[in-house]
N, C-alpha and C positions, 0 to 999 in steps of 0.2 A: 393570492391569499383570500382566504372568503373567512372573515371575522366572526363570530357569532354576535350579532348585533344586541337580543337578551343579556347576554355576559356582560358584552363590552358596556352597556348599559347601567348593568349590577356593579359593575366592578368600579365605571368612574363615580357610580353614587356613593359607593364607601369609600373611595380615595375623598370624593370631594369633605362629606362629613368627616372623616379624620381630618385633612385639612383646617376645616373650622374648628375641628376644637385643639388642634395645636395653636394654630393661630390665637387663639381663646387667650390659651395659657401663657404663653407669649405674650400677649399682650397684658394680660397684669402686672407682667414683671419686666416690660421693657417699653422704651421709648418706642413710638410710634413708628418711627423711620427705624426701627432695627431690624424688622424684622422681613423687609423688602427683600428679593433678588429676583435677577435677571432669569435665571434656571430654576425650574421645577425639581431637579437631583443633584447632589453633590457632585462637582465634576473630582472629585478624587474619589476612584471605589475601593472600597474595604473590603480583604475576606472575611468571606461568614463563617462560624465555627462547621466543622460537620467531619463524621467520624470516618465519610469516606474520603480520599484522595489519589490523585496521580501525582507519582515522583517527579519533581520538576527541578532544574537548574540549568541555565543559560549550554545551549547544544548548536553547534559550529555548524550542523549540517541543515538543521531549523535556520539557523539567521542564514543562511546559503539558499535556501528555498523563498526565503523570505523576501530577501534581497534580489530576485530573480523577479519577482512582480514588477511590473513594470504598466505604470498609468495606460499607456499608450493600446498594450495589449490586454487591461480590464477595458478600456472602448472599441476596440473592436472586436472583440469577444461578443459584448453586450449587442453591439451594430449587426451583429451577423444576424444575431436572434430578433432582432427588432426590425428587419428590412431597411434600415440606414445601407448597407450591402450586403448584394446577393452572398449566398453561400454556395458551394459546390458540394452537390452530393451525386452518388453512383456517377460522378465524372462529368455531372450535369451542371449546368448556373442554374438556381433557383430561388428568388426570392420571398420571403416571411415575412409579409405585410401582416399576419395571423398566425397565435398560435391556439388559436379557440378550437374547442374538441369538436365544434359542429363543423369544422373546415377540416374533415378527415384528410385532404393530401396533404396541406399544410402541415398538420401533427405530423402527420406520416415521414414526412420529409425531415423535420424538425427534431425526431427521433431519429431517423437514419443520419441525421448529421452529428449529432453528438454521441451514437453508435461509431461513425468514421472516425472522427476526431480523436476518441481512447483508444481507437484499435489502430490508428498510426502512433501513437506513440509507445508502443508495447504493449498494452494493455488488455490482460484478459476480458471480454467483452460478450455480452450476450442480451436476449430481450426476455423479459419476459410476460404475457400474453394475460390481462385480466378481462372477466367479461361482468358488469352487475349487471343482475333480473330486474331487479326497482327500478331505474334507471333506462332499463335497456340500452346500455351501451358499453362497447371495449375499447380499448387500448391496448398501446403494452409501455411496462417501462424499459429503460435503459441501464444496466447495469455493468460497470468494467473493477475491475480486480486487482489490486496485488497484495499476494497472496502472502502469508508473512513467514518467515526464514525461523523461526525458534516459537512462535505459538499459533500454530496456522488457524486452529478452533476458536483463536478469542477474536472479534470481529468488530471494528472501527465504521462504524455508517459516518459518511459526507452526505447530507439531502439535500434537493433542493426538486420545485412542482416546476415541469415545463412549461405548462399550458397556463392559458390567459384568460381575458377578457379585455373585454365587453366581449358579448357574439355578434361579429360582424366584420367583414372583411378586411379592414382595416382597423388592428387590434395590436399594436407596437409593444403594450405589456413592460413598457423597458425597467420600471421598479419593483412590477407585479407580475413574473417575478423571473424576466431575464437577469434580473441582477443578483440575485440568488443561485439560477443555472449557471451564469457566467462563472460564477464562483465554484462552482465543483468543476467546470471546465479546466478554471484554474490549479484548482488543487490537483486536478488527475496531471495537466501539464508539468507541473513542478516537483511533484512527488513521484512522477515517473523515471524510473530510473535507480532513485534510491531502496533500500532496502531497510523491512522494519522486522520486528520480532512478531508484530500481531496482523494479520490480516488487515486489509483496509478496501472498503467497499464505495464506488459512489455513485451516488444512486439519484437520476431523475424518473420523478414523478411524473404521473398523466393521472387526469380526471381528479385536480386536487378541488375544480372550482365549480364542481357537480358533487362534492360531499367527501374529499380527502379519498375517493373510491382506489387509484392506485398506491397510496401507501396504504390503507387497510386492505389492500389485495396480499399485498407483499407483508404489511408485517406478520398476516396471519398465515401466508406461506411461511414463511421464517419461525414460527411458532410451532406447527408442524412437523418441520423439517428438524425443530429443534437447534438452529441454528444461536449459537453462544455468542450473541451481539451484546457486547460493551459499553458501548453508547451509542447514542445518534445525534448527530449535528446536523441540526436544518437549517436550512438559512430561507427565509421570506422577507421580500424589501429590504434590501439593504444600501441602498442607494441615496435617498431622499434625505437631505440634512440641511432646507431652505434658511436657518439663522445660525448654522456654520457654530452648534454648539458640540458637535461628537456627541451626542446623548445617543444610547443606543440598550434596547432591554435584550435580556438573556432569559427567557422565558422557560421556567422551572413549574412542576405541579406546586399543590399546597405545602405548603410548611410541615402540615397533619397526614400528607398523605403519605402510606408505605412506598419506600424507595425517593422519597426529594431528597436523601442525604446523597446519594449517588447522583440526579440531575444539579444539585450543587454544586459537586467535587468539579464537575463539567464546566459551570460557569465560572469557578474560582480557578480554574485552569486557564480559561477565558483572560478572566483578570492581571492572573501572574505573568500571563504572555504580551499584554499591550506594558502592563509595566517593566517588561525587561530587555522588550525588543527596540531597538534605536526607529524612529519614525511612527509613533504609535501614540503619543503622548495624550497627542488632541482627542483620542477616542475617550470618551466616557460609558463606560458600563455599568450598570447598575442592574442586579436579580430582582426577578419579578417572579414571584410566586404564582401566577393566575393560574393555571391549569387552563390555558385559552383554547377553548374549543374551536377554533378558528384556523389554527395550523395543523400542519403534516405531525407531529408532534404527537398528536394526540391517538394517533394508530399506534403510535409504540406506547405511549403511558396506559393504554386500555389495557395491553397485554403483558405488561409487567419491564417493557422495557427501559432503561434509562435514557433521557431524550434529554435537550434545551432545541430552543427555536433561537434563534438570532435573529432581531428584528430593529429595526431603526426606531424611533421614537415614535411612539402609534401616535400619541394625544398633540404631535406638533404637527402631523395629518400631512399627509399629501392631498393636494387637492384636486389630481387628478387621477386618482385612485378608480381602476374600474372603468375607465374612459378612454375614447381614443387618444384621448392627450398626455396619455401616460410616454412618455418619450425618451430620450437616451439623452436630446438636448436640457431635457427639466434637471436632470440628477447630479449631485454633488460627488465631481469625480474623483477627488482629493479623499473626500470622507468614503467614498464608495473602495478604493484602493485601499484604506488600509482599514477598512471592516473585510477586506477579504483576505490581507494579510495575518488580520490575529484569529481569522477564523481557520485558517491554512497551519500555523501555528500550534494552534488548539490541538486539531487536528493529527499535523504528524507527533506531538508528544505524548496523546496517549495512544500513538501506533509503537511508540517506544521506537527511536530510529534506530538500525544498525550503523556502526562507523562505513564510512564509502569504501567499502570491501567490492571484490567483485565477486565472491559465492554470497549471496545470501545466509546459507546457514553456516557461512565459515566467517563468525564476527573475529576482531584483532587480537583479544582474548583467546581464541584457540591455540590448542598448545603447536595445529602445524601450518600454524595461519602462514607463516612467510613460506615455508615452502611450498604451498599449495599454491599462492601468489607466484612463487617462480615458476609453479610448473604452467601457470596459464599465460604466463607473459614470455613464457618459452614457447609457447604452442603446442607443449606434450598433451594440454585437457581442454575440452571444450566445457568442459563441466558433465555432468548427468542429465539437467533440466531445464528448461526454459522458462522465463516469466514466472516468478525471479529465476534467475540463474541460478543454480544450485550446483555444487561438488558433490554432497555426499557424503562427509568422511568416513562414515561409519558402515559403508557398505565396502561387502568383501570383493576382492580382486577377480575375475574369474579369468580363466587361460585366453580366451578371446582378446580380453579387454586388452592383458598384459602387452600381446602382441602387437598392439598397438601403442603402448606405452614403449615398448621398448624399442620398437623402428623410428618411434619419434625423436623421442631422449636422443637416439643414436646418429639420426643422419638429419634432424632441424626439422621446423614444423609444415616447411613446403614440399616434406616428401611425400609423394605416394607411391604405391606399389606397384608392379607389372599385376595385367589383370590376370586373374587364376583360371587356374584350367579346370578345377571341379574334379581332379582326378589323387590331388595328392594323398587324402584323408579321407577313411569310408564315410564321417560324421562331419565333412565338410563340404557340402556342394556348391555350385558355382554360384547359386543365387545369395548364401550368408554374406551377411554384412561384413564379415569380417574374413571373406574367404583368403583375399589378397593378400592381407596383413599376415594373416598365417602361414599360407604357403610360402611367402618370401623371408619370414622369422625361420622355416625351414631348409628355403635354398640358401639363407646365412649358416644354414650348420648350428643355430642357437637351439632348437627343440627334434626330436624325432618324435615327438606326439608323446601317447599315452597307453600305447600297447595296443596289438592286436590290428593294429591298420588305423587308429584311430589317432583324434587331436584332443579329444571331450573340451571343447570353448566351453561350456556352461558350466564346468568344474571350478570349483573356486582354486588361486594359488595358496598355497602353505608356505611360509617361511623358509623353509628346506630348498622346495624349488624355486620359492625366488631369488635363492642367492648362486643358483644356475642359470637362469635367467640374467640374469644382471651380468655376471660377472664374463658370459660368454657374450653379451652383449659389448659390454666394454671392451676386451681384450681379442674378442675373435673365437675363433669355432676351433683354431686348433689349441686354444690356449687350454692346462692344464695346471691347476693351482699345487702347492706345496704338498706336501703330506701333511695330515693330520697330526698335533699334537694328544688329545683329548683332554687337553688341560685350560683351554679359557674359559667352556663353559660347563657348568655341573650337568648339565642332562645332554651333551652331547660329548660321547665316545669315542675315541679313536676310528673305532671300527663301523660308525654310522658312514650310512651310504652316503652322506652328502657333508660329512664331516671336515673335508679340506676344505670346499666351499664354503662351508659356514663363517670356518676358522681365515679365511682368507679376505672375505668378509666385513670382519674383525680387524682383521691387520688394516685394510686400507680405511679406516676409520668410518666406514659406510651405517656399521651400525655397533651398538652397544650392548645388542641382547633388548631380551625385552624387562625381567624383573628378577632381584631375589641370584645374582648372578649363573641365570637363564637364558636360552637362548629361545625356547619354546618355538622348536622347529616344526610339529603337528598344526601349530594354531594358523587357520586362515590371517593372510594380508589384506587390512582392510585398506580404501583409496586413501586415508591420510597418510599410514603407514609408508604407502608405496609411495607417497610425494618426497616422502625425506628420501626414501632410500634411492629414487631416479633422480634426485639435486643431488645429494651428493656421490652417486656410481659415476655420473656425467658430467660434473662440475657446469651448474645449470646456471647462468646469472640468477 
């Protein structure tokens, strides 16, 4: 953290004269001794009125994340970063006696290590590269991703500066501000895995304590790019709590300025979260309006963004701020634990959690959420996408794909196929991904392609043929359904070409039609569709 010494100056001279003249007033209207205490802020925080908000009520998968933090792993998180112990990066031991920008391998390393660290736990992961003229000097930051299942554009910043001080090779930094990095470490660890509706970014800083130069690299890429960031949660010192009162500010712009109702909403999310979650009591939070030119913060409120900084109680001082004495031994681990719990908190609520589904964008609200669960805990789908996992439901089936769906449904999810000869299908050669699949959906007698020597994989299925599909999948290649009646559904006919199968379909309760008593056999099958109809063709658990 590098403070604006000016401000801070400005700022305690108007607390201090408010101070006196409350005190003033107080005192005419009270006994001497009433108007003592031990604390400078209420330790019970109040919300503040403000016309923005995040939807909040007590969420199983928040207290699961929450409850996941564990003391032991906020110290050595922070020890790794401080050179209490070595770290491993590129498969190396290396120790971080320094995270000072004038010790380029150090950074260097200190960024490749918490690049490793998100990218083993699933986590999209990339750097990226700022350089200032003023200055003359670059870096890059670190940023890792998950990416959100239903509003992938609205975007959740975690911050925290990597880099230290003093300059000097022995720079341990451990409040200023490993304990802030440790904390997005933390968040990426515990929020990985789950699945939110919004985007969630977290992001370490470099070069915050040569002029905040990496997060105004970045917020004014992001401004650019036009990226729709939400908020931002910084975290600076969050550790140092020397008379064990939990005071701790949430640092908001002015009251006057455009956009504090939105850095507000942020802090009183803050608040709702230490009061609702079990192990939280003792933090005390209280908003502070300063607009502190001192934090990462301040690159997003230049540019219109909504930000709060989290910060420990500046005026009860750390006294080794900026020194080599800044250490991991000085820090209050109790109060440092769970100032990273409500900021974890914070955090994933306004990521908006999904329930612990395993697609992403197939929250328990979908109308084919359980089938699409059986089909992946049958091993018929691997899903579409990686990181998050995603299904898809609303993408159409195409003949490739089916063919894979259907040798799975059919023979379990540790089959594979004989490899293909590249000669069955003129529009099939040996190298498609799906050669195998197909040829062997052929040598079952379930498809003779699409005319003309061909298979068209890239063609999407229609309802029509997939009730060929299926049903020759289930029953066999010589199997031969009923004759058609043309009387269950109003747009299929006796005399439609795939009129038995539709209707047979039917009979085995696989499907119902689609609307309007309809069978809408023209219309593509999209992937939810097909989940019902291969649970229940296949009686899938």
């Amino acid at each position: 953290m590098k403070r604006n010494n000016s401000n801070q100056g400005a700022t305690l001279g108007v607390r201090l004269m408010v101070l006196i003249f409350v005190l003033a007033l107080v005192l005419q209207a009270q006994p001497a001794q009433a108007w003592f205490t031990d604390t400078p802020y209420p330790l019970t925080a109040e919300l503040q009125s403000t016309t923005a908000a995040y939807p909040f009520s007590y969420n199983t998968t928040v207290a699961q994340m929450l409850g996941e933090v564990q003391q032991t792993d906020v110290y050595n998180y922070a020890a790794s970063l401080t050179g209490v112990t070595p770290i491993t990066v590129g498969g190396a031991a290396f120790t971080l006696t320094t995270r000072n920008m004038n010790y380029s391998t150090h950074i260097s390393k200190a960024t490749q290590y918490v690049y490793e660290f998100m990218q083993a736990r699933g986590l999209a992961v990339h750097y990226e590269t700022w350089y200032d003229s003023g200055e003359d000097i670059s870096s890059r930051n670190v940023i890792g991703e998950i990416t959100g299942g239903v509003r992938p554009t609205e975007i959740i910043l975690i911050t925290a500066h990597l880099d230290d001080m003093p300059n000097g090779s022995v720079a341990p930094g451990a409040d200023d501000n490993a304990s802030g990095s440790a904390a997005v470490m933390m968040a990426a660890a515990r929020m990985a895995g789950h699945h939110f509706e919004r985007t969630v970014r977290f992001v370490f800083f470099t070069g915050e304590e040569q002029g905040f130069l990496g997060s105004d690299a970045y917020a004014a890429a992001a401004k650019t790019r036009g990226d729709n960031i939400l908020a931002v949660f910084n975290m600076d010192m969050i550790g140092w709590d020397d008379n064990n009162d939990g005071v701790l500010a949430l640092e908001t712009r002015y009251t006057t300025s455009p956009g504090y109702a939105n850095d507000l909403a942020i802090a009183n999310l803050f608040i709702q979260v230490v009061g609702v979650y079990g192990g939280l009591s003792g933090l005390h939070p209280f908003v502070d309006p300063i607009y502190d030119e001192g934090v990462d913060s301040i690159s997003f409120w230049n540019r219109g963004y909504s930000s709060v900084t989290a910060i420990e109680d500046w005026e009860e001082g750390n006294p080794y701020y900026h020194t080599k004495n800044d250490t991991l031994a000085t820090l209050n681990l109790a109060y440092f634990t769970s100032f990273i719990k409500a900021s974890l908190g914070t955090v994933a609520h306004m990521a908006l959690p999904l329930a612990d589904t395993t697609f992403a964008d197939v929250p328990t609200t979908h109308w084919a959420w359980t089938f699409i669960e059986s089909l992946y805990q049958a091993g018929v789908t691997g899903g579409c996408a990686a990181n998050p996992l995603l299904y898809c439901p609303a993408k159409n089936v195409t003949r490739a794909e089916m063919a894979v769906f259907i040798l799975r449904a059919e023979h379990g999810d540790t089959y594979s196929p004989p490899e293909a000869s590249g000669n069955v299908f003129n529009d099939v050669p040996l190298g498609y991904w799906a050669a195998g699949w197909i040829e062997q959906l052929t040598n079952e007698g379930i498809t003779g392609g699409c005319g003309n020597g061909n298979y068209c994989p890239a063609k999407y299925v229609t309802r029509a043929e997939m009730a060929v599909f299926l049903l020759r999948g289930k029953h066999g290649n010589t199997y031969t359904p009923p004759a058609a009646s043309g009387s269950v559904f109003d747009d299929i006919s006796a005399d439609f070409w795939a009129a038995s199968w539709i209707e047979q379909l039917y009979a085995e309760g696989i499907t119902g039609g689609c609307e309007g008593g309809n069978y809408c056999p023209g219309i593509y099958a999209n992937r939810a569709q097909m989940a019902v109809f291969l649970v229940r063709t296949f009686s899938l658990p």
